[in-house]
N, C-alpha and C positions, 0 to 999 in steps of 0.2 A: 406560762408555757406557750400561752397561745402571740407574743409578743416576742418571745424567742425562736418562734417556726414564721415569722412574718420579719424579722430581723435575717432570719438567716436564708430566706427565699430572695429578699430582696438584693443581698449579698452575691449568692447567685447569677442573678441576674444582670448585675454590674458586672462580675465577672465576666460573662460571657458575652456583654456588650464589646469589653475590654480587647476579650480574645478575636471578637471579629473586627473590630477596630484595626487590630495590628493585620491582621491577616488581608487589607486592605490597602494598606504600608507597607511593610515588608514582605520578602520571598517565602513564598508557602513553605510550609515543611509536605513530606509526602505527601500526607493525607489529609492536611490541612484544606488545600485547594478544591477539595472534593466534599467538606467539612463547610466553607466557606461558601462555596456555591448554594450547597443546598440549605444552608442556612441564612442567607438572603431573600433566599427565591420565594415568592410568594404568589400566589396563583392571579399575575397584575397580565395584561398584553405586550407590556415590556420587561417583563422578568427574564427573556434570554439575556439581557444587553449584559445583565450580573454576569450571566455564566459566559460571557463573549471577553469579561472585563479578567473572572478567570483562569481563560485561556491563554489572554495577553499576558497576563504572571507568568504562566507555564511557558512558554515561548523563549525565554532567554535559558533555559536549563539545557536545549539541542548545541548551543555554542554556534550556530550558523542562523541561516533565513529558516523560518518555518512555516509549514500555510495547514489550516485545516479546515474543513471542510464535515458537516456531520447533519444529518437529518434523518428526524423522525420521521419512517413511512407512512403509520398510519393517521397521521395528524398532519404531516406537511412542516411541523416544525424543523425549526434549520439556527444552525450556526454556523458562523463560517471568520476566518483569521487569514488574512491573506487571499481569500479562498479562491481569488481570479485571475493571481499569478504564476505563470507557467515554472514546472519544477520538474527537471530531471526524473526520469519512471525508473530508471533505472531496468531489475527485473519484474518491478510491477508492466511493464509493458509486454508482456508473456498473457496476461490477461486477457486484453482486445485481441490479440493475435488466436487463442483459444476459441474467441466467440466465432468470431471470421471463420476459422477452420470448421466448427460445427452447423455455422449457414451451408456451407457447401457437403457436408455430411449431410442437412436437411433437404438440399435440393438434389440429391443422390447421385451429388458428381464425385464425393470420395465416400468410403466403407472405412467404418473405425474397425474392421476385419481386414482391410487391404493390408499384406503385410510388406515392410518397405527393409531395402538390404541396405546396411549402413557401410562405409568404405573409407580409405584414408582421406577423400579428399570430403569427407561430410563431416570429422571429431572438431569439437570446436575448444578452445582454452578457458579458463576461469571455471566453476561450476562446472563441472558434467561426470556426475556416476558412469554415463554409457562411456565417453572417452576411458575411465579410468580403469573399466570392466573389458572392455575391447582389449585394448594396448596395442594398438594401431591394427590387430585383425578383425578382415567384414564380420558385421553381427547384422540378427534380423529382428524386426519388433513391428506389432500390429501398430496403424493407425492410434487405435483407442490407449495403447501403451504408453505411446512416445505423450501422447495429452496426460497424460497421468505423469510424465516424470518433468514435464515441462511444468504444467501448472502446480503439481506439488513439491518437487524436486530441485524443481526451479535448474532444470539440464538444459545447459546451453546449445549440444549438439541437439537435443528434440527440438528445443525452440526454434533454430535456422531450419532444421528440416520442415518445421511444421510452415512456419514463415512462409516455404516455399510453395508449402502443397494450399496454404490459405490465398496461395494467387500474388504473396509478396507485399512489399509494407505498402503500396499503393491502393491496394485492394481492401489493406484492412482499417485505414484511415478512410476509404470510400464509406465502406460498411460504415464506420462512426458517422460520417454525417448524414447517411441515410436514418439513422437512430437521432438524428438529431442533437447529434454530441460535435460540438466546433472547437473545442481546445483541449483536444488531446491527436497527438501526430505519430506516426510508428513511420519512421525515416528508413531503418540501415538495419541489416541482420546483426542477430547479436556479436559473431568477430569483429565486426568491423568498429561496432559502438567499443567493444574493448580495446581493439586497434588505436581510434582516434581518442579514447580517453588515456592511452600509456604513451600518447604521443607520435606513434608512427603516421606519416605523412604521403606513404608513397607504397600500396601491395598493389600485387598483382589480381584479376579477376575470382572471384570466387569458387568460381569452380577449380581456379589451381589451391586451394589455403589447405594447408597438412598442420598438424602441427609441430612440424620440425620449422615450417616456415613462420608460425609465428613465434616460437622461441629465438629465432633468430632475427628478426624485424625489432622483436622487444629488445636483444641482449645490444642493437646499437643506438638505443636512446638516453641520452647523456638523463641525468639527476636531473638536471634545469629544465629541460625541455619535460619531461617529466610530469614537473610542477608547474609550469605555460600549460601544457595539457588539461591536468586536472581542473587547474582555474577556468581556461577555457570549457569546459564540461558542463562548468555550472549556470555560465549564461547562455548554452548556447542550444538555441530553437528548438531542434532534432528531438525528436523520441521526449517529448514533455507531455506536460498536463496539467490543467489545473486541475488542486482538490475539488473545486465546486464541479467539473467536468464529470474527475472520477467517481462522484457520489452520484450524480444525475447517472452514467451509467449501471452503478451498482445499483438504482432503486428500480429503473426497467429490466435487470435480472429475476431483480425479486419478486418485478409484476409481472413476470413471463410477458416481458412485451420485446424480448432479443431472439430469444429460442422459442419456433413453437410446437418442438416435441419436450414432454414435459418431462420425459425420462431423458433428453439432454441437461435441462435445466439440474435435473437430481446430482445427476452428472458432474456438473461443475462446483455444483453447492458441496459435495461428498469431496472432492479431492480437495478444495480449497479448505473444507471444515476440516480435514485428515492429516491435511499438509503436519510437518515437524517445523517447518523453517519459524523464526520470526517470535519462540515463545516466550521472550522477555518485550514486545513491541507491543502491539493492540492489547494482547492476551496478561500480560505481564501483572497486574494488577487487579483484573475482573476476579470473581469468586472463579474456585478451578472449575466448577461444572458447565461454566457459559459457554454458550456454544458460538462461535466464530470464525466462519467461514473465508480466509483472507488472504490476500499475496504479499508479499514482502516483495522490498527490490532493495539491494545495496551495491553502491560502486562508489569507490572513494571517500568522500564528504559527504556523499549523500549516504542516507539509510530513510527507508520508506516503509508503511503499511497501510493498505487497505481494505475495505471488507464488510459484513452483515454484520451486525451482534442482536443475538436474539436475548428482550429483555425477559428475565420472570417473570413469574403472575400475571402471563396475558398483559404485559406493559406494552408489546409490539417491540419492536426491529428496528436498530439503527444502521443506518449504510455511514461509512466515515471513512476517511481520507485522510491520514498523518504525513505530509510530506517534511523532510530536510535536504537543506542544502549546502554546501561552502562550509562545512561545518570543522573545524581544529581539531573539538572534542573524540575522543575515542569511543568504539561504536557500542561500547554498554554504558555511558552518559545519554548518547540520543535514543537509546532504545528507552531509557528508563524515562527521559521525557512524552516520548509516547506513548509509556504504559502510566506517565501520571495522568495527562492529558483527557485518555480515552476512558480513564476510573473519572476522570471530571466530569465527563460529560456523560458516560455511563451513570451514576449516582442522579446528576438532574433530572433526566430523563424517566430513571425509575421511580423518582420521589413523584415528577407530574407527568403520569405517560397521556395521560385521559382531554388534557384542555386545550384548544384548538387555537 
């Protein structure tokens, strides 16, 4: 007996050398990645480099460029893939525009009570409950509203309104590098980012944009130009960010070192944790109770999420950043690569939350 239970341990054993063999060589299966990671890892100084090694697996499942970025707060640990290459925000760029808006909420130059009258010349295209709730008649919505349907809602008319009232994209890429964040840029209101990504070339000032005029600006862009456009979108400077950027911002969220009223901070953490957008992306594969506080952005080839995950058992918080870009695939292949990805590096994490 005792020959047939050491016979069949060792067997075992081969097996599972086997299985992690292949999974070393070939393309993960789901959960393999997640299986594999944390089955190499071993409490060494270089045990991220496994889980770095795979992310690189994961990485060809988005069908374009991918970068990501992920770091243990309480420990400092970090991974990062790509992580210092700028990548389209798409509507994760609703995020810094939010923070910007709540500095000047702190310095008591707006009232998330101020209430603001919406009109034809404020509805914006793509995204927006408020446009579609209006139907081109004024509406009115507090301050504190429009951040709720911007950062959760992900509504493009909040987003330009709010843009404007945070002092404009100049103001909020200030803000960042007073934070100490150098590569992440907020260029152009959001029409306009939809504008130059459907290819139009030539509108008028923003305070005329209806949206009769952008249905008409779009209705005379050929197919091709189209497609120049999109291509264009992906390398092009404006409104990006690096993962490694957008994580260094997410962790001075978490340290309350952006906001310092801490009923702002709650603030931000509640609609982003509340948000509906995005739940096949970051969320897609955690246990359903984890809590993750995040923003999505999608626009064409790209699809994005970023965000907190709070681990179990007092494991601590990870801030992570999934960008894509240029990407063929349709957009529930790249989600599902970022909900394998973040179950990756989510599982490392909880297996060693503790070693520095």
């Amino acid at each position: 007996m005792m020959k047939k239970r050491a016979a069949l341990s060792l067997l075992a054993s081969l097996l599972w050398l086997a299985v992690l063999l292949a999974a070393q060589t070939t393309q993960p299966t789901p959960r393999a990645s997640a299986q594999a990671a944390s089955a190499q890892e071993s409490p060494s100084p270089d045990a991220t480099r496994n889980l770095e090694r795979a992310v690189a697996r994961l990485a060809g499942l988005s069908g374009g460029t991918l970068g990501v970025s992920a770091i243990h707060i309480e420990t400092g640990r970090r991974v990062s893939f790509n992580g210092g290459e700028r990548f389209p925000m798409a509507s994760v760029y609703k995020f810094p525009i939010a923070l910007r808006l709540l500095q000047r909420v702190e310095r008591g130059e707006l009232s998330l009570d101020d209430v603001i009258k919406l009109g034809e010349f404020d509805f914006r295209i793509g995204h927006s409950p408020i446009a579609e709730m209006a139907n081109n008649t004024p509406v009115t919505f507090t301050v504190g509203r429009l951040l709720e349907l911007m950062l959760g809602e992900s509504d493009n008319t909040a987003s330009d309104t709010l843009l404007r009232l945070a002092g404009g994209p100049a103001a909020v890429t200030a803000r960042l590098r007073e934070l100490g964040i150098k590569d992440i840029d907020i260029n152009r209101p959001e029409g306009q980012l939809i504008m130059d990504h459907r290819g139009v070339r030539e509108y008028p000032p923003e305070s005329q944009w209806t949206l009769a005029m952008f249905e008409r600006l779009n209705r005379n862009i050929t197919q091709a130009e189209r497609e120049a456009a999109a291509r264009r979108y992906a390398s092009d400077p404006r409104d990006t960010s690096s993962p490694d950027a957008m994580v260094a911002l997410l962790v001075r969220l978490h340290r309350r070192e952006v906001l310092t009223t801490p009923a702002n901070v709650e603030r931000v953490l509640r609609i982003m944790t509340e948000t509906p957008t995005g739940p096949a992306r970051l969320k897609g594969l955690l246990p359903a109770d984890t809590i993750v506080a995040h923003k999505t952005g999608s626009m064409g080839g790209t699809t994005n999420d970023v965000g907190l995950i709070t681990l179990p058992d007092g494991a601590g918080h990870l801030a992570i950043a999934v960008f894509v870009k240029a990407s063929p695939k349709e957009q529930p292949e790249r989600e599902r690569a970022i909900a394998e990805i973040a179950r990756t590096i989510y599982d490392y994490f909880v297996s060693y939350p503790d070693r520095k």
